[in-house]
C-alpha positions in Angstrom: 116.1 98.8 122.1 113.0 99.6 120.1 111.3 102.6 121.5 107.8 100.8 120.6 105.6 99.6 123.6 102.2 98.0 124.2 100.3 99.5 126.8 101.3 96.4 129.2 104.9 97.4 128.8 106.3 94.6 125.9 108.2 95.8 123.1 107.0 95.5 119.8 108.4 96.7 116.1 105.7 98.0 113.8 107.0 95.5 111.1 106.5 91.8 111.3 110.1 90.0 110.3 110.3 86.5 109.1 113.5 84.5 109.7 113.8 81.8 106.6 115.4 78.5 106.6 118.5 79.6 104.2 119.8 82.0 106.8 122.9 80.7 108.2 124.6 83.5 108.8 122.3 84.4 111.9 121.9 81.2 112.9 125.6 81.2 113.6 125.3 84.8 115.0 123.4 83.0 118.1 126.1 80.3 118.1 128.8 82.9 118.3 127.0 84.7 120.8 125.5 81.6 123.1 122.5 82.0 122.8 119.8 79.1 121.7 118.0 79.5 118.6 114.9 78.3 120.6 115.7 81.1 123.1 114.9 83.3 120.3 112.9 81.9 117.5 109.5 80.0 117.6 109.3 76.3 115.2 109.0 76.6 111.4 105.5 77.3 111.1 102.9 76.6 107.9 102.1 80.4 106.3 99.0 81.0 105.0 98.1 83.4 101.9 94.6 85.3 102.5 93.0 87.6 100.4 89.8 89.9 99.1 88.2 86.3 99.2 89.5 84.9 102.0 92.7 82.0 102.7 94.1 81.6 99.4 96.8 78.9 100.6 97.8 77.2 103.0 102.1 76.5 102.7 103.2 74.0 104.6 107.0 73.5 107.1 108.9 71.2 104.4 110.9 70.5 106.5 108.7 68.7 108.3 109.4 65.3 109.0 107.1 63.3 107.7 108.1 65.4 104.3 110.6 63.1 101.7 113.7 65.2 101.3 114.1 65.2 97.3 116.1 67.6 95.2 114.6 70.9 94.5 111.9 71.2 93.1 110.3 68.0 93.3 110.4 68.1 96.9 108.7 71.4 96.9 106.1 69.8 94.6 105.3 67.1 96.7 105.3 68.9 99.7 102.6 71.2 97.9 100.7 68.2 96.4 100.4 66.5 99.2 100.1 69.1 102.7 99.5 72.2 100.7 95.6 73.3 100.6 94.7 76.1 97.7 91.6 77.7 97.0 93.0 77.8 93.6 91.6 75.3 90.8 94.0 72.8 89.7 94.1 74.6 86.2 95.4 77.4 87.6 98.2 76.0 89.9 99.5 73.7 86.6 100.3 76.5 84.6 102.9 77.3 87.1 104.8 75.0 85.7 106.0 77.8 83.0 108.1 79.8 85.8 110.0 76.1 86.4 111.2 76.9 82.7 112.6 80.1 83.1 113.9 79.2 86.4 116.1 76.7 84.7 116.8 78.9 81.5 117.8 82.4 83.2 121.6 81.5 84.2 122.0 79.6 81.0 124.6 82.4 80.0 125.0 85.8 80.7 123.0 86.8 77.5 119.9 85.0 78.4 120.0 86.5 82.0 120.3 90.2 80.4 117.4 89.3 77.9 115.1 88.3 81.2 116.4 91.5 83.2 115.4 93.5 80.2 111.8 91.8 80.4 109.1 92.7 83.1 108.0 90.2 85.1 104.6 90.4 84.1 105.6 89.8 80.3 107.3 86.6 81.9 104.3 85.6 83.5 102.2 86.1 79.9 105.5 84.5 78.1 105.0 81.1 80.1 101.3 81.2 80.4 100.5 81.9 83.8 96.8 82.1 84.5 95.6 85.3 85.4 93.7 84.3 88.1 97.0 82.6 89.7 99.1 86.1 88.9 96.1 87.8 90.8 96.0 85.7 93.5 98.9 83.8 94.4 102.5 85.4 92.4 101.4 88.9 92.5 100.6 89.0 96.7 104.3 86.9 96.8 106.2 89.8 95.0 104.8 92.7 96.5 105.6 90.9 100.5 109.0 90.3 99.1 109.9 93.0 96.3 107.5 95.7 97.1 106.8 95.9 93.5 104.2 95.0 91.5 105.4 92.2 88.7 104.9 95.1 86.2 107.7 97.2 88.2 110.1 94.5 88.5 112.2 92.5 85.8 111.9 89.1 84.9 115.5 88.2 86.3 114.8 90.1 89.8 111.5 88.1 90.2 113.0 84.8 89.5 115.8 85.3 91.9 113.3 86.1 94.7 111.4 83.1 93.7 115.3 80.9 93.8 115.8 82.1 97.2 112.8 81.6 99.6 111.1 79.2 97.3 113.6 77.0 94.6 117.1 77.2 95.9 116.6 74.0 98.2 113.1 72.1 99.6 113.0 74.0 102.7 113.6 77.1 101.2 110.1 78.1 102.4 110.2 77.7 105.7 109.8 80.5 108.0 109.7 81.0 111.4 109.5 84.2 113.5 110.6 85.6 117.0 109.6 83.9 120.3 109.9 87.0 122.2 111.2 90.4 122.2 112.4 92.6 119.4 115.5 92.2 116.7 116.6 94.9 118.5 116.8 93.2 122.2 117.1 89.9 120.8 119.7 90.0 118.4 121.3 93.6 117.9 121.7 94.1 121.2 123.7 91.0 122.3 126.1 91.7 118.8 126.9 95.2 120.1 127.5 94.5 123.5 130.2 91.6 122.4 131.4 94.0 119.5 131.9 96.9 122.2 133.3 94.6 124.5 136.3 93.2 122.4 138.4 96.7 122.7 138.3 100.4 121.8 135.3 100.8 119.9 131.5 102.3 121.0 128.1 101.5 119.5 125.8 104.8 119.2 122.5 103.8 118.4 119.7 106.4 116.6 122.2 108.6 115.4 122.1 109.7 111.7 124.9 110.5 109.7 124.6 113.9 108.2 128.1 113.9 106.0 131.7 112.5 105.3 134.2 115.0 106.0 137.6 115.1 103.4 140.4 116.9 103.7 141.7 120.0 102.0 142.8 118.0 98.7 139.4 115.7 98.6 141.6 112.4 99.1 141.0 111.4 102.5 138.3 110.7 105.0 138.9 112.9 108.1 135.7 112.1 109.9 131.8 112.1 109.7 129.2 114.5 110.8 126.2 113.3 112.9 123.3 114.0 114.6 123.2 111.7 118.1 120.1 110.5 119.8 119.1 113.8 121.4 119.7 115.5 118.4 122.6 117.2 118.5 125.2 117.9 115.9 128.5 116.1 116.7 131.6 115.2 114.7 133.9 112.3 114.7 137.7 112.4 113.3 138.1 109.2 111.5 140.0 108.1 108.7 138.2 105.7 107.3 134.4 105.4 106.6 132.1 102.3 105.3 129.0 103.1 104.1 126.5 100.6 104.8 123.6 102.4 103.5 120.6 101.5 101.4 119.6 104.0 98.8 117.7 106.5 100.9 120.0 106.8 103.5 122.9 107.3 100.8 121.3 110.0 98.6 121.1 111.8 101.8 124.6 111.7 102.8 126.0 112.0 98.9 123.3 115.4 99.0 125.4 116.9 102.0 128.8 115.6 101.0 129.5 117.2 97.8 133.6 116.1 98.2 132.8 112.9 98.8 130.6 112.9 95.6 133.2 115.0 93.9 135.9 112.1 94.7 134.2 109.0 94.3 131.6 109.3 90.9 130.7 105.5 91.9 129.3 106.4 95.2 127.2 109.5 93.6 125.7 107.0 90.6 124.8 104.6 93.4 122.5 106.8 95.0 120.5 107.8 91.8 119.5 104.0 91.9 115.1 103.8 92.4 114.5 102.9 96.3 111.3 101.8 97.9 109.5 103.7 100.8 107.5 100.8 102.8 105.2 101.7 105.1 104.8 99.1 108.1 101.3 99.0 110.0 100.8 97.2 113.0 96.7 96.6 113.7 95.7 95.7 117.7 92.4 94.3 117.3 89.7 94.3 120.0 90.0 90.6 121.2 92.0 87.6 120.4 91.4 85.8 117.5 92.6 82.5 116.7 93.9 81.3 113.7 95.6 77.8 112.2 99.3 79.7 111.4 100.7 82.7 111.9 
């Protein structure tokens, strides 16, 4: 359980985790489990876009049921044309219409996708016309929440397949809704491990960092891992197999300590020299409540 606490005793997490329509794999977690989405998760919500100048947009739940259900993207369109309120003028929202384009043009072979993943996003965006003021305002805010990275940082391909999957892929591709209660922690890791840990002869050690993989005298074979448990102290486990389920930061670190492991498997070591992103999550408590229209 998250360590986090508000001075009435609730736990919190300093980021703020969205739970979108196209994930079906946790939504059958909780089946698995027993628990009740509702147990967990508040409705689909509309989300609204502010910035320097106040509420840019307003998205609304297309899933809603007073919404059409019509093949992507119409359905997105009309969800947008007619529930959808932007601060944006209408000759800036048309000349979105480019990305729709290169949406349907990136997979056309496996040429075409190279030539877009050579190209920056923000040469896309100049490519198909954007307006500035809609890059600015609307597509830049949406790629830095979901990439991190400024469209100049990102390529063309990368950008369009964050756009497919929360926005494209199917109408309610938007939709978002967010925990009820609790933390992922309590809510949802919790529960797996106790069910994983109750199936047989297997533990779940939580805040413990793994420091190296261990091989054997001949650099073939996984004999165990080095770690560092909750209270800090250094501990090794015999195994003979290890999965690394790492992202990039956490695997530099254990390829930097594990020169066998490096030594033995050259795909491991080039995967960690891939670019990562440090994000920083702030959580503000203001002062008094303040209501708003969505989350």
């Amino acid at each position: 359980e998250t360590p986090y606490l508000t001075p009435s005793g609730k736990p919190f997490e300093a980021g703020q985790r969205g739970f979108w329509k196209d994930y079906p794999n946790l939504e059958d977690l909780l089946r698995e489990l027993g628990i009740a989405e509702a147990d967990v998760w508040t409705d689909f919500t509309r989300s609204q876009f502010w910035g320097p100048e106040g509420l840019e947009a307003t998205a609304p739940v297309f899933g809603a049921a007073d919404l059409p259900e019509l093949p992507s993207p119409f359905g997105q369109v009309n969800g947008i044309l007619r529930e959808s309120v932007m601060r944006l003028p209408l000759q800036d929202r048309v000349t979105l219409a480019g990305l729709l384009y290169a949406y349907l043009d990136v997979t056309r072979d496996e040429a075409t996708f190279e030539e877009y993943d050579r190209m920056t996003a923000h040469d896309l965006f100049i490519k198909m016309g954007l307006s500035k003021r809609l890059v600015d305002d609307f597509v830049r805010p949406t790629l830095l929440v979901g990439l991190f990275k400024p469209p100049e940082e990102i390529s063309a391909a990368v950008a369009l397949e964050l756009l497919y999957f929360f926005c494209l892929a199917h109408q309610t591709s938007f939709d978002v809704r967010w925990m009820r209660t609790g933390t992922v922690a309590g809510s949802l890791i919790q529960p797996l491990a106790s069910r994983v840990a109750s199936g047989g002869n297997l533990e779940v050690q939580g805040r413990c960092r793994v420091q190296q993989v261990l091989l054997d005298d001949q650099g073939e074979r996984v004999t165990g891992i080095q770690y560092t448990n909750a209270d800090g102290a250094m501990q090794v486990l015999e195994a003979d197999a290890c999965v690394l389920a790492l992202g990039v930061r956490g695997l530099q670190g254990v390829v930097a300590q594990s020169p066998a492991l490096a030594k033995r498997c050259p795909e491991v070591a080039a995967a960690s020299g891939l670019g990562g992103i440090d994000v920083m999550a702030v959580r503000l408590w203001l002062g008094r409540y303040v209501p708003t229209d969505a989350p």
